[in-house]
C-alpha positions, 0 to 999 in steps of 0.5 A: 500500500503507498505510505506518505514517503511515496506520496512525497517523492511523487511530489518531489518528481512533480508527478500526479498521484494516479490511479490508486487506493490509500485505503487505512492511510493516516492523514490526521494532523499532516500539512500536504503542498502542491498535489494531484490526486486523480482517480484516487480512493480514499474512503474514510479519510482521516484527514482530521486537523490536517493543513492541504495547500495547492491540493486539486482532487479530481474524479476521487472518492472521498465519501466519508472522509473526516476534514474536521478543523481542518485547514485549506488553501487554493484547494479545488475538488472536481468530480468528486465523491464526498458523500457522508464527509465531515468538515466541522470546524474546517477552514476553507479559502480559495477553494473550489468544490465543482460537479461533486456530491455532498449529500449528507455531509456535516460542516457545522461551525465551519468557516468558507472564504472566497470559496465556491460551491458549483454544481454540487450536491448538498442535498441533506447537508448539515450547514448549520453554523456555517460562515461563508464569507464571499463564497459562491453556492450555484446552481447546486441542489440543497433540498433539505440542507440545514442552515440554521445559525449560518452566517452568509457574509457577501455570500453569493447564492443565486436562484436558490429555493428555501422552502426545504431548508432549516434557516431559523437563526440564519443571519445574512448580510450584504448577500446576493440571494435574487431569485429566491423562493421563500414561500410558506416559511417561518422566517422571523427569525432570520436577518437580511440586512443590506441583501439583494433580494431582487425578484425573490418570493415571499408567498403566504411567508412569517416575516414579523419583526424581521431585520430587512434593513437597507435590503434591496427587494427590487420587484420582489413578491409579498403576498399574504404575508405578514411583516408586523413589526418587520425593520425595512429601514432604507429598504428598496421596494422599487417596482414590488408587488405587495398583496393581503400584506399585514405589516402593522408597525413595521418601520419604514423610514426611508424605505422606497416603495416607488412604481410599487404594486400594493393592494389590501395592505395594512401599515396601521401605525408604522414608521415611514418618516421619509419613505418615497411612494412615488408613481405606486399603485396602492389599493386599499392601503390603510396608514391610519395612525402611520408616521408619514412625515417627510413622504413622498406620494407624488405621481401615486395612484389609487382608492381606499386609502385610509390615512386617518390620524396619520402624520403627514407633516411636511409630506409631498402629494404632487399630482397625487390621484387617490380617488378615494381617501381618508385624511380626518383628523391627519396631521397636515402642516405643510403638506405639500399638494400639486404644483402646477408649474412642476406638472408642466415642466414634467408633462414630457416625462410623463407621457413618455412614461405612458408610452 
C-alpha cells in the first residue's frame, strides 16, 4: 500500500498521484503542498486537523472522509465523491468544490472564504453554523440542507429555493440571494440586512419583526404575508408587488416603495418618516395612525386609502390621484399638494412614461 514517503517523492518528481487506493492511510494532523490526486480512493479519510495547500482532487472518492478543523488553501475538488464527509470546524479559502456530491455531509461551525460551491450536491447537508464569507453556492441542489445559525457574509447564492431548508437563526448580510423562493416559511427569525433580494418570493411567508434593513427587494413578491413589526429601514421596494400584506408597525423610514404594486395592505401605525411612494399603485392601503412625515406620494395612484390620524407633516402629494381617501383628523402642516408649474415642466416625462 503507498505510505506518505511515496506520496512525497511523487511530489518531489512533480508527478500526479494516479490511479490508486490509500485505503487505512493516516492523514490526521499532516500539512500536504502542491498535489494531484486523480482517480484516487480514499474512503474514510482521516484527514482530521490536517493543513492541504495547492491540493486539486479530481474524479476521487472521498465519501466519508473526516476534514474536521481542518485547514485549506487554493484547494479545488472536481468530480468528486464526498458523500457522508465531515468538515466541522474546517477552514476553507480559495477553494473550489465543482460537479461533486455532498449529500449528507456535516460542516457545522465551519468557516468558507472566497470559496465556491458549483454544481454540487448538498442535498441533506448539515450547514448549520456555517460562515461563508464571499463564497459562491450555484446552481447546486440543497433540498433539505440545514442552515440554521449560518452566517452568509457577501455570500453569493443565486436562484436558490428555501422552502426545504432549516434557516431559523440564519443571519445574512450584504448577500446576493435574487431569485429566491421563500414561500410558506417561518422566517422571523432570520436577518437580511443590506441583501439583494431582487425578484425573490415571499408567498403566504412569517416575516414579523424581521431585520430587512437597507435590503434591496427590487420587484420582489409579498403576498399574504405578514411583516408586523418587520425593520425595512432604507429598504428598496422599487417596482414590488405587495398583496393581503399585514405589516402593522413595521418601520419604514426611508424605505422606497416607488412604481410599487400594493393592494389590501395594512401599515396601521408604522414608521415611514421619509419613505418615497412615488408613481405606486396602492389599493386599499390603510396608514391610519402611520408616521408619514417627510413622504413622498407624488405621481401615486389609487382608492381606499385610509390615512386617518396619520402624520403627514411636511409630506409631498404632487399630482397625487387617490380617488378615494381618508385624511380626518391627519396631521397636515405643510403638506405639500400639486404644483402646477412642476406638472408642466414634467408633462414630457410623463407621457413618455405612458408610452
Amino acid at each position: 500500500m503507498i505510505g506518505w514517503n511515496d506520496i512525497a517523492h511523487l511530489q518531489t518528481l512533480g508527478r500526479p498521484l494516479l490511479g490508486v487506493d490509500l485505503g487505512e492511510l493516516d492523514g490526521r494532523g499532516r500539512t500536504i503542498d502542491t498535489l494531484v490526486a486523480s482517480q484516487v480512493s480514499w474512503r474514510g479519510a482521516r484527514l482530521q486537523g490536517c493543513r492541504l495547500k495547492n491540493v486539486t482532487f479530481v474524479d476521487c472518492d472521498l465519501r466519508g472522509a473526516d476534514f474536521s478543523e481542518a485547514v485549506l488553501e487554493a484547494c479545488s475538488f472536481t468530480r468528486c465523491k464526498l458523500d457522508a464527509s465531515r468538515w466541522d470546524k474546517a477552514s476553507l479559502e480559495q477553494t473550489a468544490l465543482t460537479l461533486s456530491s455532498l449529500q449528507g455531509s456535516r460542516w457545522q461551525g465551519g468557516r468558507v472564504v472566497m470559496s465556491a460551491f458549483t454544481q454540487t450536491d448538498l442535498r441533506g447537508a448539515d450547514l448549520s453554523g456555517i460562515t461563508l464569507h464571499r463564497a459562491v453556492l450555484a446552481q447546486s441542489q440543497t433540498e433539505g440542507a440545514n442552515f440554521e445559525r449560518a452566517v452568509l457574509d457577501q455570500a453569493v447564492l443565486p436562484d436558490v429555493d428555501f422552502r426545504s431548508l432549516r434557516v431559523a437563526g440564519l443571519v445574512a448580510h450584504n448577500a446576493v440571494l435574487r431569485e429566491a423562493r421563500f414561500d410558506g416559511m417561518d422566517l422571523s427569525q432570520v436577518i437580511f440586512q443590506r441583501c439583494l433580494l431582487e425578484g425573490a418570493s415571499f408567498v403566504e411567508v412569517d416575516l414579523h419583526g424581521v431585520d430587512l434593513r437597507e435590503s434591496n427587494c427590487r420587484k420582489a413578491s409579498f403576498v399574504r404575508s405578514n411583516l408586523r413589526g418587520a425593520d425595512l429601514s432604507r429598504a428598496l421596494f422599487l417596482e414590488a408587488t405587495w398583496t393581503d400584506v399585514d405589516a402593522q408597525s413595521a418601520t419604514c423610514e426611508n424605505s422606497l416603495f416607488q412604481s410599487a404594486t400594493l393592494e389590501r395592505v395594512r401599515l396601521d401605525r408604522a414608521k415611514a418618516t421619509g419613505s418615497i411612494w412615488d408613481h405606486a399603485t396602492m389599493r386599499q392601503v390603510a396608514l391610519p395612525n402611520a408616521d408619514l412625515s417627510y413622504a413622498h406620494f407624488d405621481h401615486a395612484t389609487g382608492e381606499g386609502i385610509d390615512l386617518r390620524h396619520a402624520g403627514l407633516q411636511h409630506s409631498s402629494m404632487h399630482n397625487t390621484r387617490f380617488i378615494t381617501a381618508d385624511l380626518s383628523g391627519a396631521a397636515r402642516h405643510r403638506l405639500r399638494g400639486t404644483s402646477m408649474a412642476r406638472l408642466a415642466a414634467e408633462s414630457r416625462s410623463l407621457s413618455l412614461e405612458m408610452h
